[in-house]
N, C-alpha and C positions, 0 to 999 in steps of 0.2 A: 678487326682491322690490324694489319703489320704495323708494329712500327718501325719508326723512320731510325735506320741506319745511323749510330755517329759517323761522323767525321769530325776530328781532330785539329784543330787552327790551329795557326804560330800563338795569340793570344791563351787559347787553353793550353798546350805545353808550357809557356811558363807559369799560367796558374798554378797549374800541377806541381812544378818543381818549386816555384815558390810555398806552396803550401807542406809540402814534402818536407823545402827545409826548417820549416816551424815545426816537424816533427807532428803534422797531423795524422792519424789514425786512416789509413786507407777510408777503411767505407765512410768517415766523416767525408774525406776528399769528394769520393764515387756520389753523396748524396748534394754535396752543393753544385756540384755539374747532372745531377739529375740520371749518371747512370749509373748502371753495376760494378760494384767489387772485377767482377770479372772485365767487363768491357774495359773497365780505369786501364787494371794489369795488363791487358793485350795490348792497348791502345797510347798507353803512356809510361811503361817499362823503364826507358830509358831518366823520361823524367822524374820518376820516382825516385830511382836510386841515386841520381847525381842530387836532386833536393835534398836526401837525405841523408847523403854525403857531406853535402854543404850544412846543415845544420848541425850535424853533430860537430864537424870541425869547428863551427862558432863555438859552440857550447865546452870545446875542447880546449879550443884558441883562451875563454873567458876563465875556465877554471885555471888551468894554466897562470895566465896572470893573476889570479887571486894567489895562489899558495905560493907563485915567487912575490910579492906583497906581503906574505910572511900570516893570512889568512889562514886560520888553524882547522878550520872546516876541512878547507879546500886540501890543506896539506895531509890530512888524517884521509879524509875520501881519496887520493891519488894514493899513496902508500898501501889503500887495502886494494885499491882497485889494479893498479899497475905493478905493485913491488910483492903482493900477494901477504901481505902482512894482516892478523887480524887479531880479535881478540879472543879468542876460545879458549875458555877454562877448561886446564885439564883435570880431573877429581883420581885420586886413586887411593884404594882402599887397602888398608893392610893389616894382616894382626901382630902383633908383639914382634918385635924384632926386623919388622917387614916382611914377617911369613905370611902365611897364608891365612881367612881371617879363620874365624871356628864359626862353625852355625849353632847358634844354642840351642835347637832344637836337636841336635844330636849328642847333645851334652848329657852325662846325666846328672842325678840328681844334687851329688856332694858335689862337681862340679861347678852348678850353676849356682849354689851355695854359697861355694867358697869366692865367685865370681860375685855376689850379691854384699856380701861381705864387704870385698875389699873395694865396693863402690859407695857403700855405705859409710865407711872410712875415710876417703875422698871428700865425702861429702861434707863430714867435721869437722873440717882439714881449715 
């Protein structure tokens, strides 16, 4: 047996966009109206996007107010998110003087020696 064809009320379009703007997951939406991911998108497009439009603006509208509240969360999450500020350690490796480092395995042996040495000395220190 076919099934019965959606059709669309004023009542379900603002479900939709209401639910949109809480920021629900499509096929959560598509499964409390009982139809597919795909029917949702053909059929409520429009309400999707303004729902989710509208939520994110709350949630934008709300952070907003916290970090001018002086909210330190809020100010740290807007400064990485909008000002591209972050924290990434940078590490850099160098040998003696800022050259280049030595591989000890191409050292030879008075070398590594002499290198063994004056860690040893370090270490008395």
């Amino acid at each position: 047996m076919a099934r019965k064809a959606h059709v669309p009320t004023d009542d379900s379009r603002k479900q939709v966009e209401t639910m949109a703007g809480l920021l629900l997951p499509h096929d959560d939406i598509a499964a409390i109206l009982g139809i597919s991911d795909e029917t949702l998108r053909k059929h409520y497009r429009a309400e999707l996007d303004v729902g989710r439009a509208k939520g994110n603006l709350t949630v934008s509208d709300r952070l907003h107010k916290k970090a001018k509240d002086g909210n330190i969360a809020a100010l740290i999450f807007l400064a990485k998110v909008r000002m591209g500020w972050s924290e990434k350690i940078k590490v850099e490796n160098s040998g003696p003087d800022g050259g280049p480092l030595k591989v000890y395995m191409s050292m030879t042996e008075e070398e590594l020696a002499k290198h063994l040495a004056q860690l040893n000395e370090a270490l008395k220190e």
